[in-house]
C-alpha positions in Angstrom: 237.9 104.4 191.5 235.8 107.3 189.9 233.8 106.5 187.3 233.8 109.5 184.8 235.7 112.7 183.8 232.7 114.9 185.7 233.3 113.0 189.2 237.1 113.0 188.7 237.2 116.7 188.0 234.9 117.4 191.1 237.8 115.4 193.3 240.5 117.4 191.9 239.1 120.6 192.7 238.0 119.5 196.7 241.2 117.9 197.3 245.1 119.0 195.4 245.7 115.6 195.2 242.9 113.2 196.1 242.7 109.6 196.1 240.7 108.4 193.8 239.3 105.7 196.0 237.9 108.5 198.2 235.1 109.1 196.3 233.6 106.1 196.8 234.0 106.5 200.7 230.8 107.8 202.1 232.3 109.3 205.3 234.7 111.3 202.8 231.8 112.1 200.7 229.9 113.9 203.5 233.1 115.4 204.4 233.3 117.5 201.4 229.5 117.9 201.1 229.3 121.2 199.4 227.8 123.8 201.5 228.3 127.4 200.4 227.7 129.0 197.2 231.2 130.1 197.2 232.2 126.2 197.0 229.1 125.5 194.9 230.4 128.7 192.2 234.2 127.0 192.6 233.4 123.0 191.9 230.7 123.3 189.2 231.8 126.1 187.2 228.6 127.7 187.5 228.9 131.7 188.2 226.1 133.3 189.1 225.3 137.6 188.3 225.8 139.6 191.7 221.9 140.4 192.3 220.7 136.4 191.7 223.8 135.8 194.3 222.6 138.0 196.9 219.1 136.3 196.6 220.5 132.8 196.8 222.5 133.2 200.1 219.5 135.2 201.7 217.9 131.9 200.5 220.7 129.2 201.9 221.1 131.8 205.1 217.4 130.2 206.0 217.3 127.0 204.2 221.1 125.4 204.2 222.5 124.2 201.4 224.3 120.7 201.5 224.9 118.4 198.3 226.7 115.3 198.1 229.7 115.9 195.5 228.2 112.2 194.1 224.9 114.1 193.5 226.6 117.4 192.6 228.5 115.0 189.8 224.7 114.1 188.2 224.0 118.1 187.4 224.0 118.7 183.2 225.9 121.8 183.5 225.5 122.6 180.1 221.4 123.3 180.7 221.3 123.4 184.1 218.7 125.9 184.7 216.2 122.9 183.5 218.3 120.1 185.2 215.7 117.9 187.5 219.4 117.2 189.8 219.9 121.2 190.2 216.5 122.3 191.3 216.3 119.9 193.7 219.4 120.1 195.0 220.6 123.7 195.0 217.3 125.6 195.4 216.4 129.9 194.7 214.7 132.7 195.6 211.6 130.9 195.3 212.3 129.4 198.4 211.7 132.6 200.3 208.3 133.3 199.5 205.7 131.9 201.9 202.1 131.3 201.2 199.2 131.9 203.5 197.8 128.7 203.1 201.4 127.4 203.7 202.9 125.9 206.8 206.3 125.4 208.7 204.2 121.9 210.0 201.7 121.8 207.7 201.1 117.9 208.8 200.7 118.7 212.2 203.4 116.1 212.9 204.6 117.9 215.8 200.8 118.0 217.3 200.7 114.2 216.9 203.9 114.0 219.0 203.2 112.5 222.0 206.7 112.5 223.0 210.0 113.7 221.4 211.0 112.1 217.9 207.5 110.1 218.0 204.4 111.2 215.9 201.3 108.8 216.4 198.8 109.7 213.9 197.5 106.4 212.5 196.1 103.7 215.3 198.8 100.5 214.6 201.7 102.7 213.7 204.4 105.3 214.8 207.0 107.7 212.9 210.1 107.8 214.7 212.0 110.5 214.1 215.9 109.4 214.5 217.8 112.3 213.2 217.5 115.7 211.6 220.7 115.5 209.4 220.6 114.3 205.6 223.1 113.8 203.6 221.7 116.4 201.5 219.0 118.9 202.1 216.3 118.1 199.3 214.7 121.5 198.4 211.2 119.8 198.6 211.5 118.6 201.9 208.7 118.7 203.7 210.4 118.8 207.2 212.4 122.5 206.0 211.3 123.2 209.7 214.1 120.5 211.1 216.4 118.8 208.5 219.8 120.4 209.3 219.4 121.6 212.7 222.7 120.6 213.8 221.5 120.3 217.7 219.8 117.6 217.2 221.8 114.7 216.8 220.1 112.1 219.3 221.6 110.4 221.5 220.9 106.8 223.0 219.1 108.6 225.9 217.3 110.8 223.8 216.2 108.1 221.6 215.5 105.5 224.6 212.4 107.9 225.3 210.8 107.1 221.5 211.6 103.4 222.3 209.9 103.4 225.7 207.0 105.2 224.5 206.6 102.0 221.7 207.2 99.9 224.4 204.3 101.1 226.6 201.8 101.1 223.3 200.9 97.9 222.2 198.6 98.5 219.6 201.9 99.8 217.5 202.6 97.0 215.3 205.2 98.8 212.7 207.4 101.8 213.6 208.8 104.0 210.6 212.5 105.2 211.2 212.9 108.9 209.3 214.1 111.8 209.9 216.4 113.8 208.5 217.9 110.1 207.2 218.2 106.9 209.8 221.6 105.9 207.7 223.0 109.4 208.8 223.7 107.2 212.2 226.7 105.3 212.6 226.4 101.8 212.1 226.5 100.8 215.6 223.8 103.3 216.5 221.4 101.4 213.7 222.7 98.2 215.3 221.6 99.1 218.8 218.5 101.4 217.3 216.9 98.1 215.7 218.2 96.1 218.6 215.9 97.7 221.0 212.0 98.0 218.7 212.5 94.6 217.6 212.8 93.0 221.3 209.4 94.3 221.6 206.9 92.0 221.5 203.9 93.6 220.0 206.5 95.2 216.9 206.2 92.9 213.7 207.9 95.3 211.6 210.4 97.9 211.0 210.6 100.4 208.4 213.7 102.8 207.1 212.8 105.4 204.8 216.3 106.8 203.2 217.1 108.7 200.4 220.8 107.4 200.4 220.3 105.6 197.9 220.0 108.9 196.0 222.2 111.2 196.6 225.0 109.0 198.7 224.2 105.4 197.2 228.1 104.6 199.0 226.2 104.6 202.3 224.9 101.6 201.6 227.9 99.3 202.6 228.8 95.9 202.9 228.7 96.4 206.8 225.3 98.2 207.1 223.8 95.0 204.8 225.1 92.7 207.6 223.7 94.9 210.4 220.6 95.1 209.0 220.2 91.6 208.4 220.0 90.7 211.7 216.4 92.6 212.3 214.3 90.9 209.4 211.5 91.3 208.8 212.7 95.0 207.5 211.1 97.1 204.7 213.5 99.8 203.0 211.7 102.8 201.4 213.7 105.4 199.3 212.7 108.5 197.5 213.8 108.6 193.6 212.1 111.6 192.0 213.8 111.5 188.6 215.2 108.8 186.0 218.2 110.5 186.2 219.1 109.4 189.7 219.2 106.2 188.9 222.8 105.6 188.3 225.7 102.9 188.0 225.8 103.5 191.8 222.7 103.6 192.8 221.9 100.7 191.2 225.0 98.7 193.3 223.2 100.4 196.5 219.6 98.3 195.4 221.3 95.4 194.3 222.6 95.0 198.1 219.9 95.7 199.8 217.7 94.1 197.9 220.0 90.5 197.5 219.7 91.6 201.4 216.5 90.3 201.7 214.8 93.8 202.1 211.4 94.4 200.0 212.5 97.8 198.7 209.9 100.5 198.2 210.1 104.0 196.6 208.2 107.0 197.6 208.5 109.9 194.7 207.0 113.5 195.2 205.5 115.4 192.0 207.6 118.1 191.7 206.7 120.6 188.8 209.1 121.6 186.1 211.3 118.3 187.5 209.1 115.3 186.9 205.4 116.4 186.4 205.2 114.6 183.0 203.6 111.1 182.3 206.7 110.0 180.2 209.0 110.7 183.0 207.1 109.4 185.8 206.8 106.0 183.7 210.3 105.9 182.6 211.3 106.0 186.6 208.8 103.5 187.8 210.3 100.9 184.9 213.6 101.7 185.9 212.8 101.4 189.3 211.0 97.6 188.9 214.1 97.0 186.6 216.1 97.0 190.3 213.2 96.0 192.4 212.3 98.6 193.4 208.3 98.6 194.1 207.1 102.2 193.2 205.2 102.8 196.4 203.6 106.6 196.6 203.5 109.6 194.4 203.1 112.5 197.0 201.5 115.6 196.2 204.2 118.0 197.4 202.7 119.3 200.6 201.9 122.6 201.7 205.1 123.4 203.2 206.9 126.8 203.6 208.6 127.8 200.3 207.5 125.1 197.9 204.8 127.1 195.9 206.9 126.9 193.2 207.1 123.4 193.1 203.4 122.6 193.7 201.3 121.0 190.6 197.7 121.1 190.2 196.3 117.7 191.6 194.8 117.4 188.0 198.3 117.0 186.5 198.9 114.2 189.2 195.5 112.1 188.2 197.0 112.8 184.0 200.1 111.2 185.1 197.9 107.8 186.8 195.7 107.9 184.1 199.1 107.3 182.0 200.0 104.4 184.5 197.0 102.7 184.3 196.4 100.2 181.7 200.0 101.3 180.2 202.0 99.2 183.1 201.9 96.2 184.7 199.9 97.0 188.3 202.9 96.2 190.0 205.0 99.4 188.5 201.7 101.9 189.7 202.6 103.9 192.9 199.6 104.9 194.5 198.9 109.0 194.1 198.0 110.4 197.2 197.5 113.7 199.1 199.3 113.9 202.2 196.2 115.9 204.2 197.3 119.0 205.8 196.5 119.3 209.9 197.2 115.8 210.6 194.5 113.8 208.5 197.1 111.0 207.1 197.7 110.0 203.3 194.2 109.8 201.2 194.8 108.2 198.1 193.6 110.3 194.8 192.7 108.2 191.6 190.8 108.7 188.3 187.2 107.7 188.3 186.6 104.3 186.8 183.4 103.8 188.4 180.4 105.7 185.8 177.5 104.6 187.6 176.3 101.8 190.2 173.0 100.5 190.6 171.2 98.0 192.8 172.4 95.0 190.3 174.9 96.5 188.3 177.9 98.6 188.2 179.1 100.5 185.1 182.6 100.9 184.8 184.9 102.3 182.1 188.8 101.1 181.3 191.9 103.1 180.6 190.9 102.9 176.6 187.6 104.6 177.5 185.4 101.2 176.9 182.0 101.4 179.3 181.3 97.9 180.8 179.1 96.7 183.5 179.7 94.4 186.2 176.9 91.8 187.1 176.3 92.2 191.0 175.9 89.1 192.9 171.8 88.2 193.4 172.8 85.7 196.2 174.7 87.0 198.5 173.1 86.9 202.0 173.4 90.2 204.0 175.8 89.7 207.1 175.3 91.9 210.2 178.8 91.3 211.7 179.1 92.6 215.5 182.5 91.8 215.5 181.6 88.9 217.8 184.3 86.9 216.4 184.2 83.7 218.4 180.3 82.9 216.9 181.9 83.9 213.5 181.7 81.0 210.8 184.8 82.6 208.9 187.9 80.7 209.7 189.9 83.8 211.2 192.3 82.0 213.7 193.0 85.6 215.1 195.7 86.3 217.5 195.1 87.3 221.1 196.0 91.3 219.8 194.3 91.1 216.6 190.7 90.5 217.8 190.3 93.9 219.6 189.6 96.0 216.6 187.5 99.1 217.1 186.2 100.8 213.7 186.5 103.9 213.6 186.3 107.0 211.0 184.1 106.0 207.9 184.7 102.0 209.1 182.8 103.0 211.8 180.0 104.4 209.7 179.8 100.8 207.4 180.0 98.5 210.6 176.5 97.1 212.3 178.6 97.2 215.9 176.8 100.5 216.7 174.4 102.6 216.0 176.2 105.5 214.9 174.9 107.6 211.5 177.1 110.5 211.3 180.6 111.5 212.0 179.6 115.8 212.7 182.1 118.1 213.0 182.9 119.7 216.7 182.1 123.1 215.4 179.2 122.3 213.4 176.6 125.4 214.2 173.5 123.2 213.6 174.0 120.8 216.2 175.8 123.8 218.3 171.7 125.3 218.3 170.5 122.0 219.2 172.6 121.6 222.2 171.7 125.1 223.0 168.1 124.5 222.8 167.9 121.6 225.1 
């Protein structure tokens, strides 16, 4: 059944005659996926003057275009220049201009590959790569380098080398499936995919992160629900950017996975002109909680080829927390974060509620601007921990491979198992001299 006049007229024009049951048939979906501006021009009605079309296929000829006809059907063509649906789904000129200070990898992802599909970057986890299809290329995509390279479609063998490596790395307790999108893989291929990581003993959890939801909420079937089922425990994150995507559909797609059993999660990116604005950002994370959805992260878009033009100053993303804080329950507050470029991993970025600290107090404010102090403890005894756990009083009852911790990074710094006072730099010319000098 189509739902509206917009969607119907969309099936008419892909198919003389279409069944109207189609549309809600994911396969037939991705079928018709509109991928040339010549289709794009046809279906939508939108024309475009000669000179902006040459610039948009230079554009698609190195970024491809692909867009659901489910997402195509969310586009206000009336103002569609502003529409949040359009600019991240069809894209410009914009696209062509590279930055120096941008980067085809600018999270080093490939550098932290120790084998194909795999990046290892933090110590207890692993990104596995499963595909580099979408259903639709998102515009912001930070992996512009790989999402749509048709050759790489994996295969069990292909993706039996990511498995292995997990395998032979125990300290990887949770393995992240992205991509391109893990539900662009047939059902069976999930089946067998999930299968394989959770036989292994030192995995306690699986994550998906999918936009289907989005921009193909049909993917989410009946079927997949009963596949996935089988491989609790299983966290689900999506990637809603804009109010606007949540739809009729979309919300039948959270309702199953989340009466599923999976804690849902969302990751949004702040995108400017789309959704850098504390009334939007707060109207999505209520919606989102509204179908339980947990707003998870709010990425600074990274420093990826082409996206200048969707870049915000960091300041607009600590106005749009500052908006969050104290206005919503805690719950409905993604964490803001900066996703550092060259490998360094997501560091959070917050307002400052801390004024001042001293040795007995610590001055805080609130999100109404109200100065307070916090009484520090005068009792508490100082504990050197050398992570000597067995002559620890503190009731830990640790398993066997959670009592080899080592700290390391700033940890390191804070803990009394080593003498260590700075963390210097390889290239750092002072202590260069010193070596020098010895």
């Amino acid at each position: 059944m189509i739902y509206n006049k917009v969607q119907e007229e969309i099936a008419n024009k892909i198919e003389d005659k279409p069944q109207l049951s189609n549309w809600k048939d994911w396969k037939w979906q991705l079928k018709h996926s509109i991928k040339t501006l010549d289709q794009f021009e046809y279906i939508t009605g939108i024309c475009f003057e000669k000179k902006e079309r040459e610039q948009l296929q230079k554009t698609f000829d190195k970024f491809p275009l692909s867009i659901t006809p489910y997402y195509l059907s969310l586009i206000h063509k009336d103002n569609y220049r502003n529409d949040p649906v359009f600019k991240q789904a069809f894209g410009g000129s914009e696209e062509l201009n590279t930055l120096s200070s941008e980067y085809a990898d600018p999270l080093s992802e490939d550098k932290d590959s120790p084998v194909e599909g795999i990046t290892h970057r933090y110590p207890d986890r692993v990104l596995f790569q499963v595909s580099n299809v979408c259903s639709m290329y998102c515009r912001h995509c930070t992996r512009k380098r790989k999402v749509g390279d048709i050759d790489f479609i994996p295969s069990r063998k292909q993706l039996t080398t990511g498995i292995e490596y997990i395998r032979n790395t125990p300290q990887v307790r949770d393995v992240l499936l992205s991509g391109g999108d893990p539900f662009m893989l047939s059902d069976s291929m999930i089946d067998w995919l999930l299968s394989e990581i959770s036989r292994i003993p030192h995995v306690e959890v699986i994550r998906i992160g999918t936009r289907m939801p989005v921009v193909l909420p049909y993917r989410i079937t009946d079927n997949l629900i009963s596949v996935l089922k089988k491989y609790h425990p299983l966290w689900i994150n999506t990637h809603f950017n804009h109010p606007n995507e949540i739809t009729s559909s979309s919300k039948e797609a959270l309702a199953k996975l989340a009466d599923g059993g999976f804690p849902l999660g969302n990751q949004s990116v702040l995108l400017a002109d789309v959704n850098d604005c504390p009334r939007i950002i707060k109207s999505l994370v209520h919606k989102l909680v509204q179908n339980r959805v947990r707003p998870y992260y709010l990425y600074q878009c990274d420093l990826s080829e082409g996206l200048s033009h969707f870049r915000t100053p960091v300041g607009k993303g600590i106005e749009i927390m500052e908006s969050l804080v104290g206005h919503t329950s805690g719950f409905a507050r993604p964490v803001y974060v900066i996703d550092a470029p060259g490998g360094g991993g997501k560091i959070p970025v917050m307002p400052n509620y801390i004024i001042s600290w001293s040795t007995n107090k610590v001055v805080l404010r609130n999100y109404e601007g109200v100065i307070t102090t916090y009484k520090e403890p005068d009792s508490y005894a100082l504990k050197d921990c050398d992570r000597n756990c067995e002559s620890c009083n503190l009731d830990l009852n640790l398993q066997e491979n959670e009592d080899q911790d080592v700290a390391i990074g700033i940890e390191k710094l804070l803990s009394n198992t080593n003498d260590t006072i700075s963390l210097i730099p390889e290239d750092n010319e002072r202590i260069q001299r010193r070596n020098d000098n010895a």
